[in-house]
C-alpha positions as CSV (number, residue, x, y, z in Angstrom):
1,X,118.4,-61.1,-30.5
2,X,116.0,-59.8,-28.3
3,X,114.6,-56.1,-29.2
4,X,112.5,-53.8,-27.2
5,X,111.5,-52.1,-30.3
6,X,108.7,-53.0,-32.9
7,X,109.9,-55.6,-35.7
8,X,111.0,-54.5,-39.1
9,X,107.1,-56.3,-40.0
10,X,105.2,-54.4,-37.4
11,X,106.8,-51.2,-38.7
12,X,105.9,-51.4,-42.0
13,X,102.5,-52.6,-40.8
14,X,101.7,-49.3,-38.9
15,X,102.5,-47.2,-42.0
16,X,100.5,-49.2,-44.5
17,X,97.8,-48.4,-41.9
18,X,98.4,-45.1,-41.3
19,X,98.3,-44.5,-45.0
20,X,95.2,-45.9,-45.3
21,X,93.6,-43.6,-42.4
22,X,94.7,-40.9,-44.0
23,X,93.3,-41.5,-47.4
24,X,90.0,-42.4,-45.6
25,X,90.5,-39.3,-43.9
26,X,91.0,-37.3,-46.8
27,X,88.3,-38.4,-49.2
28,X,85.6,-36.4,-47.3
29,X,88.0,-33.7,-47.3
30,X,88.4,-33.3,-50.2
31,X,84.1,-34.0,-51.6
32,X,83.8,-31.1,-49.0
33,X,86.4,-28.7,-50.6
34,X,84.8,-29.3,-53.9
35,X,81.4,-29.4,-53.1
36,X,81.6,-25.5,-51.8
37,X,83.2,-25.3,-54.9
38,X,80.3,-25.9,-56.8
39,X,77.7,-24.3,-54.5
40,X,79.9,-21.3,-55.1
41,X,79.7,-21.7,-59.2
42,X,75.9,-22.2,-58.8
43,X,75.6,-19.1,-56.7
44,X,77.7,-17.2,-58.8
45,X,75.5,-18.4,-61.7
46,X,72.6,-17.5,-60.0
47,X,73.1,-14.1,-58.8
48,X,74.6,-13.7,-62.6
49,X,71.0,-14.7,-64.0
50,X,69.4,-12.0,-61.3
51,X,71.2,-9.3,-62.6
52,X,70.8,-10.0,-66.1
53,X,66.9,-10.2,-65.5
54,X,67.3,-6.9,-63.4
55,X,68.8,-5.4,-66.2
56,X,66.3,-6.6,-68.5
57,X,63.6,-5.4,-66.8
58,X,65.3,-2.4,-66.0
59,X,65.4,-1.8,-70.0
60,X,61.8,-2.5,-70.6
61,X,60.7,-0.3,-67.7
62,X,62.6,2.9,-68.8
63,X,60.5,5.5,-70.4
64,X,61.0,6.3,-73.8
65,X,62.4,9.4,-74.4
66,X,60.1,12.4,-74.6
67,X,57.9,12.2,-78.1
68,X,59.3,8.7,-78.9
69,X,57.0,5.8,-79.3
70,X,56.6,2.6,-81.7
71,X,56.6,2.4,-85.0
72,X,52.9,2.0,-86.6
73,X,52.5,-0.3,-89.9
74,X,50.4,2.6,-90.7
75,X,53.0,5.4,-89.7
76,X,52.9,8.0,-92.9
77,X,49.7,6.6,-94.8
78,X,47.7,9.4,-93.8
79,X,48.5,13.1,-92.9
80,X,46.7,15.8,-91.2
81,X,48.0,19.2,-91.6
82,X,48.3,22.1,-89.2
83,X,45.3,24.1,-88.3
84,X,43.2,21.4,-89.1
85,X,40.4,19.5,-86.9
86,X,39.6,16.0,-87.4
87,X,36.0,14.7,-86.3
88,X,36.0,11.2,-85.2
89,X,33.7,10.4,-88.2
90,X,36.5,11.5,-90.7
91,X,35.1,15.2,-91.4
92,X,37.4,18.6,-90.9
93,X,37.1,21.7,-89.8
94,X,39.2,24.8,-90.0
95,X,39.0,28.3,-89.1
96,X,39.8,30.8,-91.9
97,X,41.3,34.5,-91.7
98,X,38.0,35.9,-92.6
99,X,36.5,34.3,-89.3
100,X,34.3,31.6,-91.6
101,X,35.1,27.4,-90.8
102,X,35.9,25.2,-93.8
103,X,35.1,21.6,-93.8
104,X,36.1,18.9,-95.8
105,X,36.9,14.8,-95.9
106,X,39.9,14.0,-94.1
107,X,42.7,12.0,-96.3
108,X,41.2,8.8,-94.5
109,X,37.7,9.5,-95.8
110,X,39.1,9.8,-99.5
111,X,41.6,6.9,-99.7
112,X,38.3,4.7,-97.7
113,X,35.8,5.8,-101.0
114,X,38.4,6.6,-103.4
115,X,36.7,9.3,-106.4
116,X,33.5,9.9,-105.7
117,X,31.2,12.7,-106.2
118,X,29.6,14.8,-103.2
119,X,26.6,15.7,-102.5
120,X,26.7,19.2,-100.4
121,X,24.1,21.1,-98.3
122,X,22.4,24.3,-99.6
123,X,23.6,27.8,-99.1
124,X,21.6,28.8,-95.6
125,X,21.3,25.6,-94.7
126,X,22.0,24.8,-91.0
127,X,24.3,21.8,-90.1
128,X,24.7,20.6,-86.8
129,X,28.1,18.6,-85.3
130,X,27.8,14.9,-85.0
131,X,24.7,15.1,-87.3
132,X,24.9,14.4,-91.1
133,X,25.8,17.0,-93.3
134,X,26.8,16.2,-97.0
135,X,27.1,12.4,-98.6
136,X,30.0,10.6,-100.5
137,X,28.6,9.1,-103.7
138,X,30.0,6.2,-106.1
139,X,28.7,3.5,-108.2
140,X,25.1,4.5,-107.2
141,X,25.9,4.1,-103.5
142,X,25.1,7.4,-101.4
143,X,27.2,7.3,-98.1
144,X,26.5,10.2,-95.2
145,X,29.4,12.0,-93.5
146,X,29.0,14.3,-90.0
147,X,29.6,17.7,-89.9
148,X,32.4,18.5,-87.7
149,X,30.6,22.0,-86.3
150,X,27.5,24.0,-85.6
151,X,26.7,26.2,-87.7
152,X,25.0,27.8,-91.2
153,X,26.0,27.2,-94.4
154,X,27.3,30.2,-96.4
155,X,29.7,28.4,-99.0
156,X,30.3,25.4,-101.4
157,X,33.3,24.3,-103.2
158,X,31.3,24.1,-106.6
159,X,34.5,22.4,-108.2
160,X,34.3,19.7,-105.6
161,X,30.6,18.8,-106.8
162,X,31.1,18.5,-110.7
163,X,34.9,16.9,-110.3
164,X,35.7,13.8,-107.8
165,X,39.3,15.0,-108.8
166,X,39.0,17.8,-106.4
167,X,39.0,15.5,-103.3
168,X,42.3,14.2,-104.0
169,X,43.5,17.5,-102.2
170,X,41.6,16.7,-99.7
171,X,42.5,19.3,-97.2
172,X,43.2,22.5,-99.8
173,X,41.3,22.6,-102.6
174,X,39.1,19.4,-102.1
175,X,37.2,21.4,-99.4
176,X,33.6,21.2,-99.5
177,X,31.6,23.8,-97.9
178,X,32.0,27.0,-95.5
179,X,30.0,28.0,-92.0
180,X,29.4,30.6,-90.0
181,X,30.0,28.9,-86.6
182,X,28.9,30.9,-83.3
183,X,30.0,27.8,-81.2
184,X,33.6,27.3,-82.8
185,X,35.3,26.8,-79.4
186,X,32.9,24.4,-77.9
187,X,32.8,22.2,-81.2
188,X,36.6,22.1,-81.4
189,X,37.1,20.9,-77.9
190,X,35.1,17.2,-79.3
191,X,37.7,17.6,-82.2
192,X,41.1,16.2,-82.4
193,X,44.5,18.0,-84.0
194,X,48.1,17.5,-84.7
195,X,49.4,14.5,-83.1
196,X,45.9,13.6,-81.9
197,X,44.2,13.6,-85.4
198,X,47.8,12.0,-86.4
199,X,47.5,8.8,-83.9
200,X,43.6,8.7,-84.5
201,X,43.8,8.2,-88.4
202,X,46.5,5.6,-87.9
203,X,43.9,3.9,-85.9
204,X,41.6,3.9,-88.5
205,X,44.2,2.6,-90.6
206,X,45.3,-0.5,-88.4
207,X,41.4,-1.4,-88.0
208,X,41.5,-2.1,-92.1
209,X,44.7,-4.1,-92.4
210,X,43.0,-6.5,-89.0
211,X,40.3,-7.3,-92.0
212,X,42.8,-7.5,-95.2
213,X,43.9,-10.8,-96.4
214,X,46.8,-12.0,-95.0
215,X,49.2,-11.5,-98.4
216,X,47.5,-7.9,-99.1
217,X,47.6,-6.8,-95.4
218,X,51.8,-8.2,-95.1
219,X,52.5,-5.8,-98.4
220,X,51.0,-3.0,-96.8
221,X,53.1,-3.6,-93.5
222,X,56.5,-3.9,-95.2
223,X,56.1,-0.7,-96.6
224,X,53.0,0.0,-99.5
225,X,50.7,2.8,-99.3
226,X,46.4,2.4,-99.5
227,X,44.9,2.7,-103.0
228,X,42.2,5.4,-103.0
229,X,38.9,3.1,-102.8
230,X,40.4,0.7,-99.9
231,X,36.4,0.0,-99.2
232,X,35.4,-1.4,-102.6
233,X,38.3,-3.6,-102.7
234,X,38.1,-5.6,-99.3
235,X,34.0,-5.4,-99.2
236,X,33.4,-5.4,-103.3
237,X,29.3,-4.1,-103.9
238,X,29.0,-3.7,-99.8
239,X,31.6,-1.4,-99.7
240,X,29.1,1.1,-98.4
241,X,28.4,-1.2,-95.4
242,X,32.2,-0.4,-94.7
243,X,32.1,3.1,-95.2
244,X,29.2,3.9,-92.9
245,X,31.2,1.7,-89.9
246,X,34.2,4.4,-90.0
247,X,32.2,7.4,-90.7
248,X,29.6,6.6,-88.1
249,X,26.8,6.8,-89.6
């Protein structure tokens, strides 16, 4: 029989084709869907990594909070007490009730020489800031120290002279001599105090452990305190070599 109509073959035909269009039609489709997929991860990612560098940065830009700051290997080795001046060459000054300036070592000076015996100006004699004043002795070795201040002498600690023992108070009574100082204010303006002194001392401190050995200078850092006589034990007979490079002289 004769049929306007497609064939049961030609039927079939046109479907197994149409199927295959649509798959062909449908893998791009679906690369596309998840290719914005993954652009969308990545960016996701990516603005993820932006923040968390933000935020990092964020952190190690925000100030400390007011008086904080790092911890120094050589926080608490050496104190400075109130009322007391520091020179930059490891001298003190201090101005008494009765109006006269002591001056002594500062606690770097006598940990750097350990005991040692002083040698003090005369009673009238005049001492001049920055300029040398009195000597640190030991082993033969005579090492000069600055005075802190202007001024004449009208004072010495006679106990500090016969006894190295003294110095180990070395801001009470390890101090050495007394002056009458007419320019007090000006001198103590080139002088450093409380936190100051503090941070300067620590200083001092970090420029020794840079030339300890490795072993002595990781003991110190983890915790231990200076021996008094630091300067004989990393330079040995040259110690005074040492000595002179912190006091200045």
């Amino acid at each position: 029989m004769t049929h306007d109509f497609l064939s049961i073959y030609q039927a079939k035909g046109m479907e197994y084709l149409l199927a295959i269009g649509y798959l062909l039609l449908f893998i791009p489709f679906w690369r596309y869907v998840q290719g914005g997929k993954r652009v969308a991860a990545e960016a996701h990612a990516d603005a993820g990594a932006h923040a968390a560098a933000h935020v990092a940065t964020a952190r190690a830009a925000a100030p400390r909070p007011a008086g904080a700051r790092a911890l120094r290997p050589t926080a608490g080795w050496f104190h400075v007490p109130a009322g007391v001046h520091v020179h930059p060459g490891h001298t003190w000054a201090r101005l008494e009730p009765d109006g006269l300036v002591s001056v002594g070592v500062d606690d770097f000076a006598h940990k750097l020489v350990g005991p040692a015996t002083v040698d003090l100006p005369a009673l009238g004699a005049k001492v001049a800031q920055g300029e040398p004043a009195l000597a640190l002795a030991e082993g033969g070795a005579l090492v000069p120290m600055l005075s802190p201040v202007d001024g004449t002498v009208v004072a010495v600690n006679p106990a500090a002279r016969r006894d190295a023992a003294a110095l180990d108070d070395p801001y009470g009574a390890g101090w050495l001599f007394k002056v009458k100082a007419p320019r007090l204010a000006a001198n103590l303006r080139q002088l450093f105090a409380s936190g100051p002194a503090s941070r300067m001392l620590e200083d001092a401190g970090e420029a020794l452990v840079n030339r300890m050995s490795p072993e002595l200078g990781q003991v110190l850092q983890d915790g231990g305190t200076p021996v008094h006589g630091i300067a004989r034990a990393l330079a040995g007979d040259d110690w005074e070599t040492l000595a002179r490079e912190f006091f200045r002289t």
